[in-house]
C-alpha positions in Angstrom: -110.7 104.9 6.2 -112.8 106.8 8.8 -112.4 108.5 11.7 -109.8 111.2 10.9 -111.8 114.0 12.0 -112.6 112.7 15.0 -109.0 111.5 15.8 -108.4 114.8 15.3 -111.0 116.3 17.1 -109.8 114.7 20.3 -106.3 115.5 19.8 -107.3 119.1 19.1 -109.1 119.4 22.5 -106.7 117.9 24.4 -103.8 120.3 23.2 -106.3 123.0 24.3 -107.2 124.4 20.7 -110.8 124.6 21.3 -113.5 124.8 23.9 -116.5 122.9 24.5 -119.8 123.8 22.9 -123.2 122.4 23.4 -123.2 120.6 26.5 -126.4 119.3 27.0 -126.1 117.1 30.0 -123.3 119.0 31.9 -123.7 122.6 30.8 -121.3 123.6 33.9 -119.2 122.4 31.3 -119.7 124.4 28.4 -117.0 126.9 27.1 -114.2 125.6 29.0 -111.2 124.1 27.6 -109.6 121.1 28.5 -107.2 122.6 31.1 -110.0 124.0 32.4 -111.9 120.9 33.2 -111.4 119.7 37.1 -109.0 117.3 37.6 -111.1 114.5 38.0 -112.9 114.6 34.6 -109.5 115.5 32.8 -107.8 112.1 34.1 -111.2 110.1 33.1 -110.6 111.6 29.6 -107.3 110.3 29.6 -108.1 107.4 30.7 -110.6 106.3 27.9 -109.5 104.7 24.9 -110.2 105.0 21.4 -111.0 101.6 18.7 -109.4 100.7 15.8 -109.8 98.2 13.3 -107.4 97.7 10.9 -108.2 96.1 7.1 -106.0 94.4 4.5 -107.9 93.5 1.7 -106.3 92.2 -1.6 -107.7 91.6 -4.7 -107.5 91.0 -8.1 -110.1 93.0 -9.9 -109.5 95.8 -12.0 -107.5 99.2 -10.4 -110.6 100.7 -11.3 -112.5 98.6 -8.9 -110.9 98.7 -5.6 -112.6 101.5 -4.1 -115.8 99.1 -3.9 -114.1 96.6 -2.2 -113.1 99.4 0.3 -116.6 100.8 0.4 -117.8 97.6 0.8 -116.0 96.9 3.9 -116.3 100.8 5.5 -120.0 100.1 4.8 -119.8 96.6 6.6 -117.7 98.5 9.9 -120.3 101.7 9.8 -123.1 100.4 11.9 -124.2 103.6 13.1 -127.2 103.9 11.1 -126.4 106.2 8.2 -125.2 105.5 5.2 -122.6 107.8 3.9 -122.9 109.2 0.5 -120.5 109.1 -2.2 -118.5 112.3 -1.9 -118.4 111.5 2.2 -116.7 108.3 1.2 -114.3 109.7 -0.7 -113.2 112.5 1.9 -112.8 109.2 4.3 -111.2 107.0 1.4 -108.8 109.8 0.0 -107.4 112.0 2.5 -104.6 114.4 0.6 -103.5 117.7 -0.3 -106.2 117.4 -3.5 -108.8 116.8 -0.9 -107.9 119.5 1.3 -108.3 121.6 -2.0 -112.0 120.9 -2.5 -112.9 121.9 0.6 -110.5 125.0 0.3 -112.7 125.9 -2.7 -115.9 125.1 -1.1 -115.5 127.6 1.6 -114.1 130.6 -1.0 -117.0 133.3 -0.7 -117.7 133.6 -4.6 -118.1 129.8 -4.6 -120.5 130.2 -1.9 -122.3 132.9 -3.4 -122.5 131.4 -6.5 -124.5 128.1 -5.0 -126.5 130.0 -2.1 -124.4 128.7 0.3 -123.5 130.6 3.6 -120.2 132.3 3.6 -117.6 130.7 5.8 -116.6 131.8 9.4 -113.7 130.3 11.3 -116.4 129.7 14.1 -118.1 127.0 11.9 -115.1 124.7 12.4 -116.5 124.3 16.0 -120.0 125.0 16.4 -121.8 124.9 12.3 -124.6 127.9 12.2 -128.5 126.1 11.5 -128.2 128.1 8.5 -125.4 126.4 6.9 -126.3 122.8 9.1 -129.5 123.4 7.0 -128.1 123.8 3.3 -128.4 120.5 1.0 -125.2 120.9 -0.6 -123.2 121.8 2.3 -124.7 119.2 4.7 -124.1 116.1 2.0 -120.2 117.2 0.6 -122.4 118.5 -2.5 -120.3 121.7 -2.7 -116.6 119.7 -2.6 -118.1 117.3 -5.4 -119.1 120.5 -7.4 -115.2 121.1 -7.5 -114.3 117.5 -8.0 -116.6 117.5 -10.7 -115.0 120.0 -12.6 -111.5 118.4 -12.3 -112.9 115.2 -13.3 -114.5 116.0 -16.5 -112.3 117.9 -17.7 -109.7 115.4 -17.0 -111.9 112.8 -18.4 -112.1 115.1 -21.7 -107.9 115.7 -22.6 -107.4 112.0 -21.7 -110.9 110.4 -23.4 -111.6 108.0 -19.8 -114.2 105.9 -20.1 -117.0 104.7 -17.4 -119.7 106.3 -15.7 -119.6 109.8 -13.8 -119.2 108.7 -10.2 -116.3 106.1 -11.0 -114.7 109.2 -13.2 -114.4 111.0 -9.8 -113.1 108.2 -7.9 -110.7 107.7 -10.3 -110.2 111.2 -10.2 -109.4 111.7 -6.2 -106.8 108.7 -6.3 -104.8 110.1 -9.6 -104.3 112.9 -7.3 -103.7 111.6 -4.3 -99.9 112.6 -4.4 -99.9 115.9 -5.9 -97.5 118.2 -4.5 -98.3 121.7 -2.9 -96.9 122.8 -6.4 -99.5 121.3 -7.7 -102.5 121.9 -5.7 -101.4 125.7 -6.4 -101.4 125.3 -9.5 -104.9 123.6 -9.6 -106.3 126.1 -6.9 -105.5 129.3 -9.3 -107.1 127.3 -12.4 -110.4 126.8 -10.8 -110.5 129.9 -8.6 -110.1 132.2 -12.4 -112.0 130.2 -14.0 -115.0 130.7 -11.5 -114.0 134.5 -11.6 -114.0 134.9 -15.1 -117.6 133.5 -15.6 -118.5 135.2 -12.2 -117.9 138.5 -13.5 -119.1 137.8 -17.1 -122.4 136.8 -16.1 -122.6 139.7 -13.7 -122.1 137.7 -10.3 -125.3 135.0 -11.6 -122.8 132.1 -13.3 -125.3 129.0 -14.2 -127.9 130.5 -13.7 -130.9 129.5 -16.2 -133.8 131.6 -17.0 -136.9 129.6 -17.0 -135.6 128.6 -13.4 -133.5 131.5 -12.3 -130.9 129.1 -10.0 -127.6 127.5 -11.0 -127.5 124.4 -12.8 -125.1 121.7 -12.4 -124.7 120.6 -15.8 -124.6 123.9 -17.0 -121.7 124.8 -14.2 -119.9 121.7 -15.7 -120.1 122.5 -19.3 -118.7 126.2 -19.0 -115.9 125.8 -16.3 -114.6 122.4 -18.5 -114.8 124.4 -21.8 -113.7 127.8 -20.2 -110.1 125.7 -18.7 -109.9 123.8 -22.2 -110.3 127.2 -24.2 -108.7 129.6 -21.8 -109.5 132.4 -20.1 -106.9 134.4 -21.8 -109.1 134.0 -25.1 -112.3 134.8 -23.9 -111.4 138.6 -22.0 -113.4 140.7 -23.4 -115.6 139.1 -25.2 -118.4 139.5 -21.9 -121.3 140.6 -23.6 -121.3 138.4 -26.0 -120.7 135.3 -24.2 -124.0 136.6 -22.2 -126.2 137.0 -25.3 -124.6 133.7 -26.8 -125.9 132.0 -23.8 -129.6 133.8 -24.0 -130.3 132.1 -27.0 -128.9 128.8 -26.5 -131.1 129.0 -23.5 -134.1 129.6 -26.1 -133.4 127.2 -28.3 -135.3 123.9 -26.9 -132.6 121.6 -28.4 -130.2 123.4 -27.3 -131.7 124.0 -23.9 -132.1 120.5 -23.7 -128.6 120.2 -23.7 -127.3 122.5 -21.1 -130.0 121.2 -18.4 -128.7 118.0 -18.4 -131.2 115.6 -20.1 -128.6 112.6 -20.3 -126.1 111.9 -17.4 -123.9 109.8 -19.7 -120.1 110.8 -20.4 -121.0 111.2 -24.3 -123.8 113.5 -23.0 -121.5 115.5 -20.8 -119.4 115.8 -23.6 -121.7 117.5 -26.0 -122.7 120.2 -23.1 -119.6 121.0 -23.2 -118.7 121.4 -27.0 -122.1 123.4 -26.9 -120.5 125.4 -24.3 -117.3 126.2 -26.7 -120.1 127.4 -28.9 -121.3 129.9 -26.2 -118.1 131.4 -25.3 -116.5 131.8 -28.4 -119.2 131.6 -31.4 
């Protein structure tokens, strides 16, 4: 339920992957790996232990309503002061080859560059630059829900779900708990051509609306879902007038009203994007 990365993290260091970084208290310390470490302080490493709890919790409410029982009881067992956010519980709920996709994604440089994120560096595995430590969507799992998002609506869409956006996801995460790497791949190209095609159509500034000149969410939403319901295959070359489609949607204050996002609902959701099919092939 929690803990993986830091399982991980241990393991990691003790098969000498990575050095320390940041020592504050024992700088001495810092940069050396753990074969580097005097004897002493390696034994007292191996020496600690690590907790576990272990949960079994049945129930007989709805499928749709286990993960609260779960959150309930990670919430219950995370006493450390800070409450994680949806998206964080799902990376701890759901760990799988669909999750490993999101954050695949969220580290892909015109993903990054399309939400003003900083570019990914291998170094930011061990030590995260203030830049990127400082970014809202980074620092809350915002970016990997962006992808999730998109998956989830559309999915919601060819198989008319029902309930409210953040259960969608959930719901979302454990349908795909299983996929195979055949799978993933498949889902990885989708996205990553998708975000290309509008990339390039809207000149490298996808989502971006005028009277605020930075991506919008529900906007980002409405063209990938109707772009992957449409295809990409239908809409080459037809560039410049996607662009001046979407000028005057953006002009028109019912229409506008729309793309921002003014209702959160599924319904709502759902005419973004059918006003979106209107942009890209109208």
């Amino acid at each position: 339920m929690d803990g993986r990365q830091r399982t991980e993290a241990i393991k990691g260091f003790l098969d000498n992957t990575y050095a320390l970084r940041g020592m504050e208290y024992w700088p001495e310390l810092d940069g050396l790996r753990f074969t580097e470490l005097p004897p002493t302080i390696q034994r007292g490493l191996l020496r600690r232990t690590v907790s576990a709890i272990v949960l079994l919790a049945e129930t007989s409410r709805p499928e749709e309503s286990e993960i609260d029982v779960r959150m309930a009881l990670f919430k219950r067992l995370n006493t450390g002061g800070i409450t994680l956010n949806p998206q964080e519980l799902r990376n701890a709920l759901y760990p799988s080859n669909f999750n490993d996709l999101l954050v695949s994604i969220s580290r892909w440089d015109s993903f990054r560059d399309t939400w003003g994120i900083p570019r990914y560096t291998k170094e930011e595995i061990e030590v995260e630059p203030k830049k990127l430590q400082s970014n809202a969507l980074y620092k809350t799992m915002a970016d990997c829900e962006l992808v999730l998002r998109f998956f989830a609506i559309k999915e919601t869409i060819l198989e008319d779900r029902k309930g409210s956006l953040r259960a969608l996801m959930d719901k979302t995460m454990k349908n795909h708990i299983s996929d195979s790497r055949e799978k993933i791949a498949e889902l990885d190209k989708e996205y990553r051509g998708l975000l290309n095609f509008l990339s390039y159509t809207f000149e490298k500034r996808p989502f971006i609306l005028p009277k605020t000149n930075r991506p919008s969410r529900p906007t980002y939403d409405a063209l990938m879902v109707a772009g992957a319901l449409i295809g990409t295959d239908n809409l080459v070359g037809r560039e410049a007038k996607i662009r001046s489609n979407f000028l005057a949607a953006c002009g028109t204050p019912k229409k506008y009203d729309v793309l921002v996002g003014r209702g959160n609902t599924i319904e709502a959701i759902k005419d973004r994007v059918n006003l979106a099919k209107e942009i890209l092939t109208a």
